[in-house]
N, C-alpha and C positions, 0 to 999 in steps of 0.2 A: 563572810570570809574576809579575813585582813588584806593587806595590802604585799604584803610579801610573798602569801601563798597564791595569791591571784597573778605577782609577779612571773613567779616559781613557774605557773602552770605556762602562761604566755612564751616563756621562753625556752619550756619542753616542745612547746607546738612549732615554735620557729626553728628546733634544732633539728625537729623529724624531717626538715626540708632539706635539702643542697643547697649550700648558699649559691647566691646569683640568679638563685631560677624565678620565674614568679611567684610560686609558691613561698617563698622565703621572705621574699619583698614583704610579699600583702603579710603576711605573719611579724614582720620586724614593724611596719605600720604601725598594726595592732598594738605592741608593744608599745612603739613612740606614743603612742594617744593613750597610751594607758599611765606608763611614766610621767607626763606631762601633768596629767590630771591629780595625779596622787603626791606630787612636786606641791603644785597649786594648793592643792587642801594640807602642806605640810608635812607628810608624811616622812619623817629620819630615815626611818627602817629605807625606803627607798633610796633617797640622798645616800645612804652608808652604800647600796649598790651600785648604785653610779660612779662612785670613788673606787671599789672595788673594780670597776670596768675598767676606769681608765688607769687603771695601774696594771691590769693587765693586758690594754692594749700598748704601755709602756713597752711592756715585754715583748707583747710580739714586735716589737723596732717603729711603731708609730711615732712621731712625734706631735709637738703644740700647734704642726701647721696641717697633720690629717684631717678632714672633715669630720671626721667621728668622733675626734678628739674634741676638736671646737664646740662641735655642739652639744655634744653632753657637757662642756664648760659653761657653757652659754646657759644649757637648758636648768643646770645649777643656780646661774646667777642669778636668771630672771626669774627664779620662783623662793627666791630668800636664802640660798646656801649657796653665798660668794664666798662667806669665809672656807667653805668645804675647799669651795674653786680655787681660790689662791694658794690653802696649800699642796693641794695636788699641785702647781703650777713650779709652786716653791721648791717641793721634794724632787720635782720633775727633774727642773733645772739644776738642781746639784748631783742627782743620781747619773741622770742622763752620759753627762760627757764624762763618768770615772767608769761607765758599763763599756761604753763605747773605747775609751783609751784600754781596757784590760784588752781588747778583741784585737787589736794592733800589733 
């Protein structure tokens, strides 16, 4: 089974939950430790979901200083896709405050 359908599934199982609850936790775990691993042995197709993530936790109003944000940065950087990292950070930074001035 590849690497994105094994993602795919992981994150059906974590959706069936209500976030917050523990059920969701131990499910988003799974996930991290799944991520993590498939980062490690390389994996793009991954990397390419993680940049999807956090362009859409852009959306939901997170910024570079939420934890979720960081650490999918982080968890980018230290497994070989810093150049991913920097330009999420790049795009961040100029998207960022033209989203926020239109809301004004």
């Amino acid at each position: 089974m590849n690497a994105l359908v094994i993602y795919r599934s992981l994150l059906s199982e974590r959706d069936k939950n209500e976030f917050g609850y523990p059920e969701w936790d131990a499910a988003q775990k799974m996930l991290w430790v799944f991520i993590e691993k498939a980062l490690e042995a390389g994996e793009e197709s991954i990397a390419d979901e993680i940049v999807d993530e956090l362009y859409s936790l852009s959306d939901c109003g997170c910024t570079l200083e939420d934890e979720a944000v960081k650490a999918d940065l982080e968890m980018l950087e230290k497994y070989g896709f810093g150049s991913r990292a920097d330009k999420v950070r790049e795009l961040w930074l100029i998207f960022l405050p033209a989203r926020f001035a239109k809301s004004k």
